[in-house]
Each structure stands twice: as C-alpha cells, then as structure tokens.
VEXDREN-2710 file (C-alpha; in Angstrom, 1 decimal):
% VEXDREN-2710
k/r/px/py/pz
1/UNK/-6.5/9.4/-11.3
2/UNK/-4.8/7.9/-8.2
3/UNK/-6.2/4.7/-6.7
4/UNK/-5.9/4.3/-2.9
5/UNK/-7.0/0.9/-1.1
6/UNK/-6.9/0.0/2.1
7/UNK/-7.3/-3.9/3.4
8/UNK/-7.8/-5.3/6.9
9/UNK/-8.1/-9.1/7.7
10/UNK/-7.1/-11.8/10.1
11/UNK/-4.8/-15.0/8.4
12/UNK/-3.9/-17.6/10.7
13/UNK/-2.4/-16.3/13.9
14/UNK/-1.7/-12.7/12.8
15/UNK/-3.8/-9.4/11.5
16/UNK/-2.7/-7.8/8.7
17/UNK/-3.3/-4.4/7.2
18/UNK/-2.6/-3.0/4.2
19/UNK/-2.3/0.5/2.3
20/UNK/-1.6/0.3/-1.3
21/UNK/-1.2/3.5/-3.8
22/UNK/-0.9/3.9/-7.4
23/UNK/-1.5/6.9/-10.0
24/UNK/-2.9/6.1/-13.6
25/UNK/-0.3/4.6/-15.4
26/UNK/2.3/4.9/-12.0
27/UNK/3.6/2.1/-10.0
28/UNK/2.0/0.9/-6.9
29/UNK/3.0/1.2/-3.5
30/UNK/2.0/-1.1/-0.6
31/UNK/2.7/-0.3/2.8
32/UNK/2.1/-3.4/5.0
33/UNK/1.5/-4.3/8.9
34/UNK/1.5/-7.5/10.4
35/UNK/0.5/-8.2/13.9
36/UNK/0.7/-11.8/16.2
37/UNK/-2.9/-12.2/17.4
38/UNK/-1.7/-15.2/19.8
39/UNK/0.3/-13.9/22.4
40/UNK/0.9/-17.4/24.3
41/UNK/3.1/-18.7/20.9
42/UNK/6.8/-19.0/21.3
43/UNK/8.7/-16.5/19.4
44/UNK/9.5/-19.3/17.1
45/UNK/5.8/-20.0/16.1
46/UNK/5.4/-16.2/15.9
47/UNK/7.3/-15.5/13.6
48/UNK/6.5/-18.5/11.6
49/UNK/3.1/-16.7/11.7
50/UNK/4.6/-13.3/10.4
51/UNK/6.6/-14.8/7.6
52/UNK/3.6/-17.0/6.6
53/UNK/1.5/-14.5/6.4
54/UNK/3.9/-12.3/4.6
55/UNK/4.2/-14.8/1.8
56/UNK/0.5/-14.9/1.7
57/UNK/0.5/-11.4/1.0
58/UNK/2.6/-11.0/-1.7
59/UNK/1.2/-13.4/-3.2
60/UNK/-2.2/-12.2/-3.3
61/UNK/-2.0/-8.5/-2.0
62/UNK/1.0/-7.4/-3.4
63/UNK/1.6/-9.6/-6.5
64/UNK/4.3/-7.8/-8.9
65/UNK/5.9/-5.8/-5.9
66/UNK/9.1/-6.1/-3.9
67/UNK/10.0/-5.4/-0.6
68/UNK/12.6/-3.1/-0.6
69/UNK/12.3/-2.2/3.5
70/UNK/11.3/-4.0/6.5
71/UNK/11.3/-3.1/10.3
72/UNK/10.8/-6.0/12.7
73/UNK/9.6/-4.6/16.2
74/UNK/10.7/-7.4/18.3
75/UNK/10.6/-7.3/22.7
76/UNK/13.7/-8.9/23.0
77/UNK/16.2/-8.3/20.5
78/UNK/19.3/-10.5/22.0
79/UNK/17.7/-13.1/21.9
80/UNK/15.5/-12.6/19.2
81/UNK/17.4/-11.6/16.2
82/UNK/19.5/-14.5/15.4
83/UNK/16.5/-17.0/15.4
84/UNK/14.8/-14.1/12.8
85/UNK/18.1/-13.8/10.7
86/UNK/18.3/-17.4/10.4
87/UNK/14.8/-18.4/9.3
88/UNK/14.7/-15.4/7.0
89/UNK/14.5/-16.7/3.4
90/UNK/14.7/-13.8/2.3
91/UNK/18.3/-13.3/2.8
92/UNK/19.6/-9.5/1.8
93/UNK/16.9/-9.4/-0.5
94/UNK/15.3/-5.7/0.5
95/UNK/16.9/-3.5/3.6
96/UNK/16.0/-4.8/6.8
97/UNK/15.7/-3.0/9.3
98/UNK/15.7/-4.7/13.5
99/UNK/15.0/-2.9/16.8
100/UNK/13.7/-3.4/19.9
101/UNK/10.5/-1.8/20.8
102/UNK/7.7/-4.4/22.0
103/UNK/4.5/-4.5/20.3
104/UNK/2.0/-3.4/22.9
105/UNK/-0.6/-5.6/22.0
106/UNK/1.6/-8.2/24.6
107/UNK/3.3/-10.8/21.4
108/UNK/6.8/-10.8/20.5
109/UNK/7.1/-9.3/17.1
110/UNK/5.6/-7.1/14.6
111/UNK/6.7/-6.2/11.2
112/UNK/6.2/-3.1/9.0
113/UNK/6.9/-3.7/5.2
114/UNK/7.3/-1.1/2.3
115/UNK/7.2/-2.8/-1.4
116/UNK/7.0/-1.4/-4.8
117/UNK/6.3/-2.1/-8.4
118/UNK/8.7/-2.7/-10.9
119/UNK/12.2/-2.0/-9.3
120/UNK/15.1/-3.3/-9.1
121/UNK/17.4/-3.9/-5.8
122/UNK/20.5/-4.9/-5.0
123/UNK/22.8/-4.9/-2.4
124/UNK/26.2/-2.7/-2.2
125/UNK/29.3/-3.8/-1.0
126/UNK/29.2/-0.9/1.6
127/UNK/25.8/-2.6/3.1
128/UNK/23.4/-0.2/1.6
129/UNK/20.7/-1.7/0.0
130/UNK/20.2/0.5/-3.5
131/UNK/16.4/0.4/-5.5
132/UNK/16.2/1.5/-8.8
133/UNK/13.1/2.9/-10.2
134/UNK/13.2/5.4/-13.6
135/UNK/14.9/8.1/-13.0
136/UNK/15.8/7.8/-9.5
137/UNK/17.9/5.3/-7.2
138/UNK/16.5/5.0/-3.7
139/UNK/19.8/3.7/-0.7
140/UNK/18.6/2.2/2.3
141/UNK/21.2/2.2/4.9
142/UNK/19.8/0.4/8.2
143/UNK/21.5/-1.6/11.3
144/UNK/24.1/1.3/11.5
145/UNK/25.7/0.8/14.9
146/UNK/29.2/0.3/16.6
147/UNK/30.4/0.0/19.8
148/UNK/32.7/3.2/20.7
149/UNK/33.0/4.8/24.5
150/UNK/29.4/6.5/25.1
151/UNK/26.0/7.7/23.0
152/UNK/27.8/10.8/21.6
153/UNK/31.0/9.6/20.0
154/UNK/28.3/6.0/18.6
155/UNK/26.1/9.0/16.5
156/UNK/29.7/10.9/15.7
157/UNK/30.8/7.6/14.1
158/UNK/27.6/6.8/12.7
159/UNK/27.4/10.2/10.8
160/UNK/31.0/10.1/9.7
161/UNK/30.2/6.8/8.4
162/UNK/27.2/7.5/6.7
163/UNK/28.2/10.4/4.8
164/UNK/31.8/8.7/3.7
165/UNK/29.2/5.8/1.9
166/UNK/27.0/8.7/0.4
167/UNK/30.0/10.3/-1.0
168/UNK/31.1/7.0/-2.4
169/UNK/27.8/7.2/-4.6
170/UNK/28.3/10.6/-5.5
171/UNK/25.9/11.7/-2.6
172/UNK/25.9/14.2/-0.3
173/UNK/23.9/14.1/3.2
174/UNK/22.6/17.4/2.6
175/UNK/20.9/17.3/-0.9
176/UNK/19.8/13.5/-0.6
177/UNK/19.1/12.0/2.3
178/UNK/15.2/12.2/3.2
179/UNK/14.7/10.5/6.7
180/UNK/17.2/9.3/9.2
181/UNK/15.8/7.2/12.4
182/UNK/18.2/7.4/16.2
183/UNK/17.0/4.2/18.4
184/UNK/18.5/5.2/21.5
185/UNK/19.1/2.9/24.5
186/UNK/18.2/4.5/27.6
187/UNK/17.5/7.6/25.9
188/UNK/16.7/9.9/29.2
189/UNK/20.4/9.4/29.7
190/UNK/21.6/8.8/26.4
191/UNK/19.7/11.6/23.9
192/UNK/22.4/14.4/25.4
193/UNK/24.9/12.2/23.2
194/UNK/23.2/11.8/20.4
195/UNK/21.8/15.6/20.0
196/UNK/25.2/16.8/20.5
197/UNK/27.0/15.1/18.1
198/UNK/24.2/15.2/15.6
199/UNK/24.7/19.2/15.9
200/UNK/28.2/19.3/15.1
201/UNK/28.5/16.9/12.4
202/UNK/25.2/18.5/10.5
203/UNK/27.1/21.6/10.6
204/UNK/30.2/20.5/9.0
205/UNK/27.5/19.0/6.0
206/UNK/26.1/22.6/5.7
207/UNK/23.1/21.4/7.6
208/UNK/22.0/24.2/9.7
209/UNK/19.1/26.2/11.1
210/UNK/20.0/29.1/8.2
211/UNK/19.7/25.9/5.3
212/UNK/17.8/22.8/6.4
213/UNK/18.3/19.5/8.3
214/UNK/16.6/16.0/7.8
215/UNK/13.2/14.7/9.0
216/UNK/14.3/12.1/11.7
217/UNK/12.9/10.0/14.6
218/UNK/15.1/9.9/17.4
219/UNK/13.8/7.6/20.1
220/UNK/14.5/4.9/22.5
221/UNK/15.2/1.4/21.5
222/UNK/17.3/-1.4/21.6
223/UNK/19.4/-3.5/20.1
224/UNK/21.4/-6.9/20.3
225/UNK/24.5/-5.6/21.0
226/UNK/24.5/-4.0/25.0
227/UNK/27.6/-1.7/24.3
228/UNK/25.9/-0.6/21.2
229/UNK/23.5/2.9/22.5
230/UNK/22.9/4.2/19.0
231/UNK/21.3/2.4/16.2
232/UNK/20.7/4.4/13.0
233/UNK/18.7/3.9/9.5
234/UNK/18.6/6.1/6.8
235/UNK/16.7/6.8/3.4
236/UNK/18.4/8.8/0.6
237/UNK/17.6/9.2/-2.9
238/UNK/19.4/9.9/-5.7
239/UNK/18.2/11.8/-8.7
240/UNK/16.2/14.5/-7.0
241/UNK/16.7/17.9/-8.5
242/UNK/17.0/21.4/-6.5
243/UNK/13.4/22.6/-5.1
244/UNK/12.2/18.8/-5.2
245/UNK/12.5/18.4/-1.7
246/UNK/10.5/20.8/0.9
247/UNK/10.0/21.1/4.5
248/UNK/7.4/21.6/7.0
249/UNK/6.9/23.7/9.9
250/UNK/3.4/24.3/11.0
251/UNK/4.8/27.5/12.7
252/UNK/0.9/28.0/14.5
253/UNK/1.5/24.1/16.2
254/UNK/5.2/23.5/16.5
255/UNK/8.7/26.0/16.8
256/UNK/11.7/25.2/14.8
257/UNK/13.6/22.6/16.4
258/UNK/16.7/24.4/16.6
259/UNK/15.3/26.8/19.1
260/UNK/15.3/23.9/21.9
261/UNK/19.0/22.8/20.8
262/UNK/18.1/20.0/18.1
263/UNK/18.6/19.6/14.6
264/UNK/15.8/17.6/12.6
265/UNK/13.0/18.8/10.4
266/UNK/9.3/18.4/11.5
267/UNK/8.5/17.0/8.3
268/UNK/9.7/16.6/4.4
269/UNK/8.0/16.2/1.4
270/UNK/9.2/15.2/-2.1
271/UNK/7.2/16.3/-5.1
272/UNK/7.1/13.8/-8.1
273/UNK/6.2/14.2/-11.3
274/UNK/2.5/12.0/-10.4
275/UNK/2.9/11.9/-6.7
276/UNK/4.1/13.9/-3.6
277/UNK/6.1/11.8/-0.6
278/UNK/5.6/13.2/2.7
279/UNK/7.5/12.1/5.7
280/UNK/6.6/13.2/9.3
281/UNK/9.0/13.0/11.6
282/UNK/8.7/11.6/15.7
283/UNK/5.8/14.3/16.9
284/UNK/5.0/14.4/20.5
285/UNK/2.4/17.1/22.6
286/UNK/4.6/20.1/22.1
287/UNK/3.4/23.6/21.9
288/UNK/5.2/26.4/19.3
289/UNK/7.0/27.4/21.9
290/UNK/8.8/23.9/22.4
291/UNK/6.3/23.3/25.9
292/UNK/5.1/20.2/26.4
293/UNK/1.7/20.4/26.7
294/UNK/-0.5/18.6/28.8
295/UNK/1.7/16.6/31.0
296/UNK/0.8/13.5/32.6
297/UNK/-2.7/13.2/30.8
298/UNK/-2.6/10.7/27.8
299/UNK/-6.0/11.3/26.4
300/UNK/-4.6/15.1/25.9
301/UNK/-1.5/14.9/25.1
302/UNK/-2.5/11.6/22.1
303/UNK/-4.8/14.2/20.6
304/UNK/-2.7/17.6/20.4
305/UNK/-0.1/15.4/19.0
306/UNK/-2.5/14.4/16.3
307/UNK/-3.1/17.9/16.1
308/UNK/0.5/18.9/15.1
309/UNK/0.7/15.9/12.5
310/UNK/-2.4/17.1/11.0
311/UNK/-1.1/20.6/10.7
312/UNK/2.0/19.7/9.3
313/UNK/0.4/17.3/6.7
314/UNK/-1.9/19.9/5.8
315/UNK/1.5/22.3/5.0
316/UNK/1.9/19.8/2.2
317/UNK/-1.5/20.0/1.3
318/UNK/-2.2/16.4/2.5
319/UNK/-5.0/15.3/5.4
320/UNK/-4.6/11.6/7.5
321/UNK/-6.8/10.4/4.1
322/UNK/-3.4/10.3/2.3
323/UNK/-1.8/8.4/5.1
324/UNK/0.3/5.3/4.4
325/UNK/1.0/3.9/7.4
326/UNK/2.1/5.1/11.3
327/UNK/4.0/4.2/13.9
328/UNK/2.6/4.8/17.7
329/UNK/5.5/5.0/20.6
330/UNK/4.0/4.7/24.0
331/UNK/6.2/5.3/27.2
332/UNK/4.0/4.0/29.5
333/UNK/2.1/0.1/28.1
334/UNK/0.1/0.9/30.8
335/UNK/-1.6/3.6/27.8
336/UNK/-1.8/0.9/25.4
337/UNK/-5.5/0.3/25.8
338/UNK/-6.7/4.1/25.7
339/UNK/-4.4/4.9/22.5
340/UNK/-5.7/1.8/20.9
341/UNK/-8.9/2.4/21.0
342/UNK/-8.3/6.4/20.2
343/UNK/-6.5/4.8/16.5
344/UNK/-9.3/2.4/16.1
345/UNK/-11.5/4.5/15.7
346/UNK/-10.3/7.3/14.1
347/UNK/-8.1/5.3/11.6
348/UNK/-9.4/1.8/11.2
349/UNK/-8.0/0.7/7.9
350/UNK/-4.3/2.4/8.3
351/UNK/-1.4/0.2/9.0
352/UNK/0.0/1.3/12.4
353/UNK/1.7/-0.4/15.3
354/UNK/1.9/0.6/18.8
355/UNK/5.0/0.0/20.4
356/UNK/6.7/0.6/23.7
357/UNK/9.6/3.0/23.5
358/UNK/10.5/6.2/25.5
359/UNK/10.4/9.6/24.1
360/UNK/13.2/12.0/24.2
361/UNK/11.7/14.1/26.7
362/UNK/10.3/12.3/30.1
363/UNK/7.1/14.2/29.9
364/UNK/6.2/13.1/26.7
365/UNK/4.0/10.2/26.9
366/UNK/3.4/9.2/23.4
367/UNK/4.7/10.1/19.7
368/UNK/4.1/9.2/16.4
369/UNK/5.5/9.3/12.9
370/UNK/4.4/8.7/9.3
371/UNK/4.3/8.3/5.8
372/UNK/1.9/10.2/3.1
373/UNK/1.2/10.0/-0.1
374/UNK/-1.0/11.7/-2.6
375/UNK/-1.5/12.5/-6.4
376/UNK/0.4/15.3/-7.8
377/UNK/1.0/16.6/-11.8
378/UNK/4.6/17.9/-11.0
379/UNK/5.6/18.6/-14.8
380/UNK/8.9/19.9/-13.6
381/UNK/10.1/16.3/-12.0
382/UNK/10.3/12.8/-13.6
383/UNK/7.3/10.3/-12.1
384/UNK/8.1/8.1/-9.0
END
C-alpha cells in the first residue's frame, strides 16, 4: 500500500508545507515549501528564517532523506544571490536551482525542496548534480545560462551544451531527459528566441512532432547576470527502458503544441515498478484549438486552466489527490489575492507557491505546473 501525508504548520517566521510519499517497502519522497510570513524582515533575516526552518524539517519531517533539488524564488536576484550562496551550508550538496520570480505573498524569498530516501549524490565535474537510487541515476543540470548576442543564440548554446554533457554520460536528450524549465527575461520580447532555437536543435536530437519532445516550463524570470536572457534547468534519468516514459495530451482540453509553432509536451509520466511520476508542464487558459480562452478575466481563466491540468492528470490515470506540489505564476500581483484564496481552498495541504512571472503569451494571466505521484505495480520496470 502507498502512504501519502500531507503537513501544514507555522515555525518561527515562515509556513511550511509538506507532501511526503512512499509505497510499502519503497522509499519516501518529500516535496517541501517554505514561505516568509514576516514581510518587513531584511532579506538577511529571511532567509535565516528559510534555512532555519529547513533544518527543522529535516530533522523532524524528513529524517533519513536528502535534498537532491532546490529552487529559491527570490524578488531580486542581483542582489540577492550572493548573500544566499554564501550563507548556504549546504554547499554543492543537492542541485540548486536560483531564479527570480517574487513570492506574491510580498517577502523576499521562497524555497521549494525535493528530498529522497536512501540515495546517493554527488556532484560531476561538468556541474551536474547525479543521484543514485537502485537501478536508476537521476542528473540535475540547473543555473544553465551564458551570455551570447540575444535570447535565441542563449537557448542554441544552452541546448548544445546540454546535450554535449548528456552524451558524456552515455545520454541522449531524446530518450532521457524528463523536464526541462526556460526562465526568460522579458519574455513578450524574448520567447521568439527561445521557441526558435528550441525548434531547430530538438530536431537535430530526433525530437519532433512525428516522435516526442520534453515536458517543459518556459516562462519569464530573471537572473543575476542582465546580459544573461535565458536560464535553463533540466532533469534526466538514466536507466529508463523503452515504453517507460509516456506523454499526455488531453486532446478534448488542449492541441498539440506543435500546431502553434512550439515544441514541449503537455505532460510526461514515468511508470515504475511501485510508482508512476507525472510531470505537468507550464498550463495556461488555452482551448484545443491553441485559443486563449477567457481573456482578461482571472477567475476564468484560473479555473479552465485547472481544468486542463486535471484532464491531463487524469490521462495518466492520476486526480489533484496524487499531487506533490505546484507552482502558481501570476502576470498581474494585482491577482494574488483572488488566486490565493481559489488554492486555499481547493488545495489546502499541497505545497504550492505563487509567484509573479509573465506567461509566454500576453493574454495569459496565470499558469501553473506540477508534480504527481501515485502507486503503481509496474512488473516490467525496476522500483523507484
């Protein structure tokens, strides 16, 4: 039997939530927000907050698991990131992931963390941070970014890159890598790059609309570097056998993305031998005809985008019960208050944060991604 639990309380300063998982006789999984409640601290006594109430967590939450990635959501990444770096004890300890995107909830910093049971990490000398676990070997490559003439030859570069390290584990971009994530600065001007390039390199990897591409979320956010417009993380696994991964379309909700000039799946699952991983990519108020739908109106547009993530998770046979945690991107803070309360209620004990980030598409007012997991007896595949 699987065992889900979900955990919501306040420690000093912040409010954490927390999502664990585990099969009979599996690891556990914990997926793990933590908010600032105090919005008048300095970002120095925030993020004191955050780590201490971090270490509080693994230490009773989470005891026997690792961190193997974190994304801090920070409002002002230039000058932010350094202080985090240096008061991060942590070191190169799990994959660590930094963008800007403010937490709506007006403090300076949030952080998302994904632990496990019983791995093992390390960092490679190529800046990929590699988990172990049974018969599998998880690569984390985050911070991707560089500073070349404009968005589209950044992602070019990027790509390039990323496939020249999978190749130097024996890995190839189409039959590994799971979930890929563009920040974009400035991304009404900037996504034109980044979709172009994206194209053209997918197809020289065999990704196309006649084989597959990769679940992604490509939105706006910053970074410390200004000439850098593109920053890119990436999952890949290693040890996944053909058929393992699947993809989902929920072809009555959403179109194929290639028929709007994109190349990203909606959503991918992997099947385990006890558990099924389901990713959901960036979903926004879009129609199966690639409309947006209800422009201008957050109320609608927040729940036929729910609508579409709910189809989609149902494709792999999941409902928001098996959801590990989510992240909300708002275009407009002035939304924060209606969107909050929409989540409250309908998901009180899932880890999600809200953040402030433009969508790809002007119109679209709000989008969301997310994790999924739920028990599966997948003889074919070795356990998670």
């Amino acid at each position: 039997m699987s065992n889900r639990q979900q955990r919501v309380f306040d420690l000093d300063k912040t409010k954490v939530e927390i999502n664990s998982f585990r099969t009979e006789g599996g690891v556990a999984e914990h997926h793990v927000m933590i908010h600032v409640t105090d919005a008048k601290l300095s970002f120095t006594e925030q993020l004191t907050a955050v780590f201490q109430a971090y270490d509080a967590v693994l230490a009773t939450h989470c005891s026997g698991a690792q961190s193997v990635f974190k994304r801090y959501y920070l409002s002002d990444a230039a000058n932010q990131t350094n202080t985090l770096l240096g008061m991060n004890t942590e070191g190169c300890e799990c994959a660590v992931s930094i963008v800007q995107q403010a937490p709506l909830n007006g403090t300076k910093i949030a952080l998302w963390c994904y632990l496990i049971e019983n791995v093992v990490g390390n960092m490679l000398g190529n800046d990929m941070y590699e988990v172990r676990r049974g018969n599998y070997r998880d690569l984390w490559s985050v911070g991707n970014l560089n500073k070349a003439a404009n968005s589209e030859y950044q992602t070019r570069l990027l790509l390039s890159d990323y496939v020249v390290k999978l190749n130097e584990q024996g890995l190839k971009l189409a039959d590994n890598c799971v979930r890929t994530w563009f920040f974009v600065h400035d991304i009404d001007h900037n996504y034109t790059g980044v979709v172009k390039a994206r194209n053209e390199v997918f197809k020289t990897q065999n990704l196309t609309s006649q084989t597959h591409f990769i679940a992604s979320t490509g939105i706006g956010g910053g970074n410390p570097q200004a000439e850098s417009l593109v920053l890119m993380d990436a999952y890949a696994v290693e040890g996944l056998q053909p058929g393992q991964m699947k993809y989902l379309y929920a072809r009555t909700h959403l179109n194929p993305t290639y028929e709007y000039g994109v190349s990203f799946e909606r959503g991918t699952y992997v099947d385990y031998g006890d558990r099924r991983k389901v990713y959901i990519s960036g979903t926004a108020s879009i129609n199966n005809k690639g409309e947006i739908m209800y422009e201008g109106d957050i109320r609608k547009q927040t729940a036929r985008m729910l609508e579409n993530v709910e189809m989609l998770l149902k494709e792999a046979e999941c409902t928001y019960a098996d959801v590990d945690q989510m992240t909300v991107y708002l275009r407009d803070p002035a939304d924060y208050q209606v969107v909050k309360e929409i989540y409250e209620q309908r998901f009180p004990g899932t880890p999600k944060v809200l953040v402030n980030a433009f969508v790809c598409r002007p119109g679209w007012l709000i989008e969301m991604e997310c994790m999924a997991t739920k028990q599966a007896a997948n003889q074919a595949y070795p356990r998670f």
